[in-house]
N, C-alpha and C positions, 0 to 999 in steps of 0.2 A: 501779746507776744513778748515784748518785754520782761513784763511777769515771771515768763517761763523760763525766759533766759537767766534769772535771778534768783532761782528758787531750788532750792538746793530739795533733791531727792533721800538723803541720809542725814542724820543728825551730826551737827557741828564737831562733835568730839570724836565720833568715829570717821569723819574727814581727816579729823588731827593723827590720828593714831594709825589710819589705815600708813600714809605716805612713811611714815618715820618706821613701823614694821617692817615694810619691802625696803627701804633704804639701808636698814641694819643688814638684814639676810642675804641682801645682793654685794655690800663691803664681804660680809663674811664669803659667800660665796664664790667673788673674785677672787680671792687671799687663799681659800681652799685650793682654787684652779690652777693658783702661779702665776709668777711675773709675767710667762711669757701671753697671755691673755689682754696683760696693760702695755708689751711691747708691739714691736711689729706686728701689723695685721694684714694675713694673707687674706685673699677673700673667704676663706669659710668662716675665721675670726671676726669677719666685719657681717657677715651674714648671720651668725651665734648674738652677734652684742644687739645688731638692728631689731632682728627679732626678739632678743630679749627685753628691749623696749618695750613693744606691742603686747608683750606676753604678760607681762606686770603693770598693763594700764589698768586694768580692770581691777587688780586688787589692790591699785592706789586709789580709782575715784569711786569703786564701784557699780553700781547702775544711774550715778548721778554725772548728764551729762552740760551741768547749767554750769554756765559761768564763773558764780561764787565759789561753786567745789570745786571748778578749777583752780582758780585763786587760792583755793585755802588750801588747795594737795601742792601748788607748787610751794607756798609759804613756808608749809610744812618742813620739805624736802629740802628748802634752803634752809633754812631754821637749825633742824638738825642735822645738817653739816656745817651748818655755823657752829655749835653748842661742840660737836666732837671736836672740829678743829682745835678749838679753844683748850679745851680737855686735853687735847693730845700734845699740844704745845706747852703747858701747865707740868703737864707728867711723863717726863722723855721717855722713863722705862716702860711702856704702856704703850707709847708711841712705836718702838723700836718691836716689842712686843707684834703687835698687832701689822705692821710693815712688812715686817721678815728682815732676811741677810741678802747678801748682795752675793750675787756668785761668779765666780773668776771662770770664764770659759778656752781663755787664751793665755798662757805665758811661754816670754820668750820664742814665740811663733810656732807653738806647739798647740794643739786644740783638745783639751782638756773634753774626750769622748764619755767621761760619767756625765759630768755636768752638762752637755749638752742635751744627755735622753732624758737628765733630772728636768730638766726647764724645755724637754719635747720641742729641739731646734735643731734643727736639719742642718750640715755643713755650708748647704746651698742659703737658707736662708740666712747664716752666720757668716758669708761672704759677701751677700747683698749687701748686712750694716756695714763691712769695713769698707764697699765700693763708696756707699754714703760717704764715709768719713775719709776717701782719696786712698786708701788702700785697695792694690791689687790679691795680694797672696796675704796667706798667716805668717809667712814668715819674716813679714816687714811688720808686724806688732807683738810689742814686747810685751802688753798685757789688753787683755779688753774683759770689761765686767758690766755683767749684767745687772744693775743697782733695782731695788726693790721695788722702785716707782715704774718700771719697766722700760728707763734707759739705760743708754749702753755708752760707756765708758772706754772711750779707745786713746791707747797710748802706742805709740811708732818708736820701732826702732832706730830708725833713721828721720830724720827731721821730714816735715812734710814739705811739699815744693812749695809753699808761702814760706814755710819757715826757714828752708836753704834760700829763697830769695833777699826775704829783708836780712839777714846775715851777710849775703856778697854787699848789698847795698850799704851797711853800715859798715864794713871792711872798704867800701871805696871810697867813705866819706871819710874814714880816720884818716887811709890814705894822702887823700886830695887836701884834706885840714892840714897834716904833716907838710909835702908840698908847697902848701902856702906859706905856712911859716917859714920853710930852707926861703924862699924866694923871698918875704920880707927881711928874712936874715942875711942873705944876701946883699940885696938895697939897700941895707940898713948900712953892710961895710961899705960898699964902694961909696955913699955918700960921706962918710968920715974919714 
């Protein structure tokens, strides 16, 4: 039993080769699709990515289903995303290349309708990310962008209610500091 579990079906090299294939074609793949694929995921997104799992196990281990080709298809797969990382950090233009641009879907609380059929994002689901980020309407953010990695970038027009908090807070503490001083200033005269 043992044995069987350890004994690879395919030769060593086309373990190596198969994972790092499907690895390239599915980066490119993704990058073909759009950010909005690596952003929010509704459930068909998450039903497309799961099954795309399942769909490219086979041309990563093949018909080998031992142990060792496991090991040596995840190795693989780490491996060369360790080697591209590397690469890509090395060579920015390449990097930014292969990324994409970032895209402005909101200014000044206005909702930029090309860009949103460009990156195939519904109003509705471009009002979910600002509820995320403590926005009710567009027209309390002055810009939100959708950045390559498939996060989303939101700036408010108006501070957000953490941000108008610690502001009264730190205006009641100059206050009360000010305060203190008149009042040691004061002690200060009547004892002289």
């Amino acid at each position: 039993m043992s044995q069987s579990m350890f004994q690879m079906q395919l030769p060593l090299l086309e373990k190596i080769v198969r994972p790092m294939i499907v690895y390239v074609v599915l980066i490119f793949f993704l990058r073909l699709f759009g950010k909005r694929e690596l952003a929010q995921l509704n459930p068909f997104d998450l039903v497309v990515l799961l099954s795309l799992s399942n769909t490219v196990q086979n041309a990563i281990i093949g018909n080998d289903n031992s142990v060792s080709g496991g090991i040596i298809g995840a190795f693989s797969l780490l491996t060369v995303n360790w080697v591209l990382s590397r690469i890509l950090f090395r060579l920015p233009r390449l990097n930014q290349a292969l990324e994409g641009t970032s895209t402005t879907l909101i200014v000044d609380g206005r909702v930029d309708e090309a860009a949103l059929k460009r990156e195939a994002l519904t109003e509705t689901e471009l009002l979910s990310v600002l509820h995320r980020q403590s926005f009710d309407h567009f027209h309390e953010v002055r810009r939100c962008v959708l950045e390559p990695s498939g996060t989303f970038y939101v700036e408010g027009i108006q501070p957000s209610p953490e941000e108008a908090q610690n502001t009264e807070i730190l205006e009641s503490l100059a206050r009360l500091t000010r305060e203190i001083e008149d009042l040691r200033a004061e002690l200060t005269g009547k004892k002289g």
